[in-house]
C-alpha positions in Angstrom: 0.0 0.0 0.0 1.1 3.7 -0.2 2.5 5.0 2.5 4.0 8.6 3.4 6.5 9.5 6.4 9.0 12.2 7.6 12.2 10.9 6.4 14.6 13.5 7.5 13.9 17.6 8.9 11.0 19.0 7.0 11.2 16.0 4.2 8.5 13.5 3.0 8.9 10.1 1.5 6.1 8.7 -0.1 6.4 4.6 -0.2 5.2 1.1 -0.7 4.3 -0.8 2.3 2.6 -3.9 3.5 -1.0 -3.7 3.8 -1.6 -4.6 7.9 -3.5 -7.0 8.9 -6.6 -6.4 11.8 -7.8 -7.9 15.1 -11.0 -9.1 17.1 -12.8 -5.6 17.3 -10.8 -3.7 14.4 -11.5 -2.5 10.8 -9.0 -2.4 7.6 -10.3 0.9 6.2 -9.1 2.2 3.2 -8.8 6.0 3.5 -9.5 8.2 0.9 -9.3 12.0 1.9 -6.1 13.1 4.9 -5.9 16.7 6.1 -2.8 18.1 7.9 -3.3 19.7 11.4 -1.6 22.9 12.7 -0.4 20.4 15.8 1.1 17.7 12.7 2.7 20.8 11.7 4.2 22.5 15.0 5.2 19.2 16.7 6.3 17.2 14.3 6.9 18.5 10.8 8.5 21.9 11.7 10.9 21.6 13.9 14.0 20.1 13.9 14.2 17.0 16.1 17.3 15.1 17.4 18.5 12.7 14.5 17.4 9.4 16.3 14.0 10.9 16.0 14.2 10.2 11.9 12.7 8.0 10.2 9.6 9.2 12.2 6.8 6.2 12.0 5.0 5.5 8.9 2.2 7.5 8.3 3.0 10.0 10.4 1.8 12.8 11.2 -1.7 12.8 10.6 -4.7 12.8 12.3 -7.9 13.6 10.3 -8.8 10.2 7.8 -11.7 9.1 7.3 -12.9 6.4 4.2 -14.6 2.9 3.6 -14.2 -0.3 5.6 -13.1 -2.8 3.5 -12.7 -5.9 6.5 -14.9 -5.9 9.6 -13.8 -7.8 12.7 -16.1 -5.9 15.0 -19.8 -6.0 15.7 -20.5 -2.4 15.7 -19.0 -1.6 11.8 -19.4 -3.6 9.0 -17.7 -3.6 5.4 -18.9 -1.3 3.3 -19.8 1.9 5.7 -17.7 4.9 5.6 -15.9 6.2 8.5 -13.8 9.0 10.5 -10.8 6.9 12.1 -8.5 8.3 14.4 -4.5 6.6 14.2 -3.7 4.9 17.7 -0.2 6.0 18.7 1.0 2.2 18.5 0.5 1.7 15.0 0.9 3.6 11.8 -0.1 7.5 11.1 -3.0 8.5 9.4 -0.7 9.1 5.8 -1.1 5.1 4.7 -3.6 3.7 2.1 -5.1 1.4 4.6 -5.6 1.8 8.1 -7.0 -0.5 11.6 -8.8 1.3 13.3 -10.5 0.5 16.8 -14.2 0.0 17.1 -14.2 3.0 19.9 -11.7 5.4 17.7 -14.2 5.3 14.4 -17.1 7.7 13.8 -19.7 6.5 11.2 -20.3 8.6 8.5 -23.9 9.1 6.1 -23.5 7.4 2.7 -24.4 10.8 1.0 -21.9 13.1 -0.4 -18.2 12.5 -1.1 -16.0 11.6 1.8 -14.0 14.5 1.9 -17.1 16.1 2.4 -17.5 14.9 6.1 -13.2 14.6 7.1 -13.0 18.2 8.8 -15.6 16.9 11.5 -12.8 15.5 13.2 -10.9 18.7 14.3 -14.3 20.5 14.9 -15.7 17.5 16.6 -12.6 18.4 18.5 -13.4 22.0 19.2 -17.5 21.3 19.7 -16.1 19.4 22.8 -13.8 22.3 24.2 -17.0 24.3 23.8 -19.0 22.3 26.2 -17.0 22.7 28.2 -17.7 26.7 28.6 -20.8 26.5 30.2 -23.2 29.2 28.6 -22.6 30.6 26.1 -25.6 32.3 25.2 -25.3 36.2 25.7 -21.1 36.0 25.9 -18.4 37.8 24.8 -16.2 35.7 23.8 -12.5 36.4 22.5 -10.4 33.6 20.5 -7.0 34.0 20.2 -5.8 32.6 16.9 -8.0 31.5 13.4 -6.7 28.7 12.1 -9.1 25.6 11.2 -9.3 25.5 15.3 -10.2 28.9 15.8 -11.9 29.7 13.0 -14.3 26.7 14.1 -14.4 28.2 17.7 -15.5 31.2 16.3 -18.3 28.8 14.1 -19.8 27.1 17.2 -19.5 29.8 19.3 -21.5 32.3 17.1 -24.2 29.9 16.2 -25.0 28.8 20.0 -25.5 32.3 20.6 -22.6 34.2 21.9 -23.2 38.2 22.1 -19.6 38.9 21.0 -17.1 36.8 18.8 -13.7 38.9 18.5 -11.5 36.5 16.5 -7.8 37.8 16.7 -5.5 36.8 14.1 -2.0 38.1 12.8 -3.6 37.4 8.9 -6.0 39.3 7.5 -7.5 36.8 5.3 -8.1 34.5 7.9 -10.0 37.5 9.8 -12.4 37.1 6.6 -13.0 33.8 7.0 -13.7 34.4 10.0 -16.4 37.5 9.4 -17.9 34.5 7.2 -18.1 32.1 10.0 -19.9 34.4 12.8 -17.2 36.9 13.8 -18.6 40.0 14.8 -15.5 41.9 15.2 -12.0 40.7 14.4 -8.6 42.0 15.3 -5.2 42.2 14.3 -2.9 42.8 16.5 0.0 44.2 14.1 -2.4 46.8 13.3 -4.1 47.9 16.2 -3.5 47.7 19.9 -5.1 44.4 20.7 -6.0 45.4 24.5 -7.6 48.7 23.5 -9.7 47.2 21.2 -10.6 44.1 23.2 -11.5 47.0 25.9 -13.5 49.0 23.9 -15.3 45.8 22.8 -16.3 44.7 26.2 -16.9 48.1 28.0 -13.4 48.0 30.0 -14.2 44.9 31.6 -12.6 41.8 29.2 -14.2 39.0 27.6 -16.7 37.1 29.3 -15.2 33.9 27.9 -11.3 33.5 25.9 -10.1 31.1 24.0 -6.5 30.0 22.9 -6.0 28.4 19.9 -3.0 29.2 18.7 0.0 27.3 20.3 2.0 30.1 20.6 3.2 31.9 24.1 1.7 35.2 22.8 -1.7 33.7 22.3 -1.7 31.7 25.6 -0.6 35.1 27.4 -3.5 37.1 25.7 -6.2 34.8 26.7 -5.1 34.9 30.2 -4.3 38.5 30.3 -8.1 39.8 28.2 -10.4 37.7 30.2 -12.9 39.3 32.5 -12.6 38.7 36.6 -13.7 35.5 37.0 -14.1 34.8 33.6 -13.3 31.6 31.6 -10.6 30.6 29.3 -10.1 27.6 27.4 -7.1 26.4 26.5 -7.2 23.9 23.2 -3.5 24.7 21.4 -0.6 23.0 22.8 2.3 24.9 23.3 6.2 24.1 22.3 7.3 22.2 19.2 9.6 20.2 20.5 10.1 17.9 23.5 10.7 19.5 26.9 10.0 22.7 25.7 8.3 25.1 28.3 6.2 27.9 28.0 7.3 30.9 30.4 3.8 32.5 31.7 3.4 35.4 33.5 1.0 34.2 36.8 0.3 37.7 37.6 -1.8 37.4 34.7 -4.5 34.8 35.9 -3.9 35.7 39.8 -5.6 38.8 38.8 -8.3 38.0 36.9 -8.9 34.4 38.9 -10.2 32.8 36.0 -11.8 30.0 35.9 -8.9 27.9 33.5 -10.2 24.8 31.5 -7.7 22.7 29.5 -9.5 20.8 26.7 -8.4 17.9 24.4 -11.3 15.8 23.5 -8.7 13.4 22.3 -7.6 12.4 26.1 -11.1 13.0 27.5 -11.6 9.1 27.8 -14.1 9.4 25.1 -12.5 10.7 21.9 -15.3 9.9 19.3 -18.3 11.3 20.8 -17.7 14.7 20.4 -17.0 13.9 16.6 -20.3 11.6 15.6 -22.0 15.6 17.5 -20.4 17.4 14.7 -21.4 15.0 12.0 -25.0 14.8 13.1 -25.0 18.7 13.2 -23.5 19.0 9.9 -25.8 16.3 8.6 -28.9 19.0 9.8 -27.4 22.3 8.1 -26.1 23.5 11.7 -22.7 24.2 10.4 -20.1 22.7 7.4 -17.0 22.8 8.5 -15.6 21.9 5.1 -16.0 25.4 4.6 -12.5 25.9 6.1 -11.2 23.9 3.1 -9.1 26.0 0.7 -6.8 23.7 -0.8 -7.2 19.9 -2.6 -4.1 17.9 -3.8 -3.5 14.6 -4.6 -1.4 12.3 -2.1 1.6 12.5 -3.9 2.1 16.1 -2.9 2.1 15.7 0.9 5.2 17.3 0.8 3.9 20.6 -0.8 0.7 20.3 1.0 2.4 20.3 4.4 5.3 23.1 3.3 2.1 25.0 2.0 0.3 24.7 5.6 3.8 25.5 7.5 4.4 28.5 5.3 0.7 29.8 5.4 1.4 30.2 1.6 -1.8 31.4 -1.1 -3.6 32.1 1.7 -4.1 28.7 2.6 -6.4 27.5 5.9 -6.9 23.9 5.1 -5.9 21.3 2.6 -7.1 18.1 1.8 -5.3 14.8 0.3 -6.9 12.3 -2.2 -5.2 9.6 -3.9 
């Protein structure tokens, strides 16, 4: 089967590989849409790693797959049905032809529409979890730091249960249109404008009922924590650092003063990381929201390399791209 991995620093090799075999409760699906994640990107594409660290594992790194089952061991999926499958960190990647996957890490899919129509549920399956996690919503300002496919689907879910206020902050400007598209009601760039007047004028003085990071990055961490009301809420979704042991310096005047209420959210660790996913493809299944919106980009497999330099480069204004063979 066809196989992709980081060979070196910043270098894909595409390859042939066996096709693996399943167990008692698994599927063999073969995948048909990938699409890279900003945390494929930050922790193990970008940076330079120590050289035992290359070859990384096959496959790797990618999270969002989905395709058909072509062999069922499992009494919940049978052959034929389409699916969302999320890697295990024993076995391959997500960048392989076929994949297991475990009855409790697949999400079933409709049998409607093309497949790539129904992949980006996964990372805002992600973020409809780290939003249940806010309590109400309805009537909040609420501030997300960083517009990427994360944010940018913050800012989606957000607007459409009901938030007064969605300030999406980004360093690019088109991604501040995208995100005007999605529900923003103001957006912000910081290299433009002071980001704490505006976020004060915005909320009266007082800060944003609710902030989100979803960047990665120490500035975005630092903004959530530093624009939140007293007692407000933020969410932290992006995970910080590119590299292992990496720390992120923080400033704890910041929260001691505003006593926020600070929720870290992964869906993927929260014991249950599939729920939160079949949510997103019910609501896009009813209208509520289609997150392949956020697509900008389609290539074929064979340019995983470009695709990925593309993502890491933010170049032609890209904000997702999506993989076929």
């Amino acid at each position: 089967m066809k196989a992709a991995r980081i060979s070196s620093p910043k270098q894909f090799e595409v390859m042939d590989v066996e096709i693996p075999t399943i167990d008692t409760g698994q599927c063999l699906i073969k995948l048909e849409t990938w699409s890279a994640c900003g945390s494929d990107i930050r922790h193990a594409y970008g940076p330079v790693h120590a050289e035992e660290n290359y070859p990384m594992r096959i496959g790797g790194a990618c999270h969002e797959c989905a395709g058909t089952i072509v062999e069922s061991r499992s009494d919940k999926f049978k052959e034929g049905q389409r699916v969302i499958v999320l890697p295990t960190r024993e076995g391959h990647g997500g960048l392989v032809e076929y994949l297991p996957g475990d009855e409790g890490r697949m999400a079933l899919l409709p049998d409607h529409g093309d497949v790539s129509e129904w992949v980006m549920c996964q990372p805002s399956g992600t973020v409809l979890y780290s939003c249940q996690q806010m309590g109400t919503i309805i009537g909040q300002n609420v501030l997300i730091m960083g517009q990427g496919s994360i944010g940018l689907s913050f800012t989606a879910i957000v607007a459409r249960s009901g938030a007064k206020k969605v300030i999406a902050v980004d360093l690019l400007d088109n991604r501040l249109e995208f995100s005007k598209k999605f529900g923003a009601t103001h957006t912000i760039n910081p290299s433009k404008v002071n980001l704490d007047e505006a976020v004060a004028e915005l909320t009266g003085g007082i800060g944003a009922d609710i902030t989100v990071e979803a960047g990665g990055y120490p500035e975005t961490l630092e903004g959530a924590l530093r624009l939140v009301k007293n007692l407000g809420k933020t969410i932290i979704f992006g995970i910080q650092g590119g590299v292992a042991g990496h720390r992120t310096p923080i400033d704890t005047s910041l929260f001691l003063r505003r006593a926020p209420t600070i929720i870290p959210t992964q869906g993927a660790t929260s014991g249950d990381p599939i729920t939160h996913i079949e949510n997103m493809i019910e609501l896009r299944e009813r209208g509520w929201w289609d997150p392949t919106e956020m697509v900008t980009h389609r290539m074929p497999f064979d340019d995983v390399q470009k695709a990925y330099d593309m993502y890491e480069n933010y170049d032609d204004n890209i904000v997702k791209v999506l993989l076929s063979l």
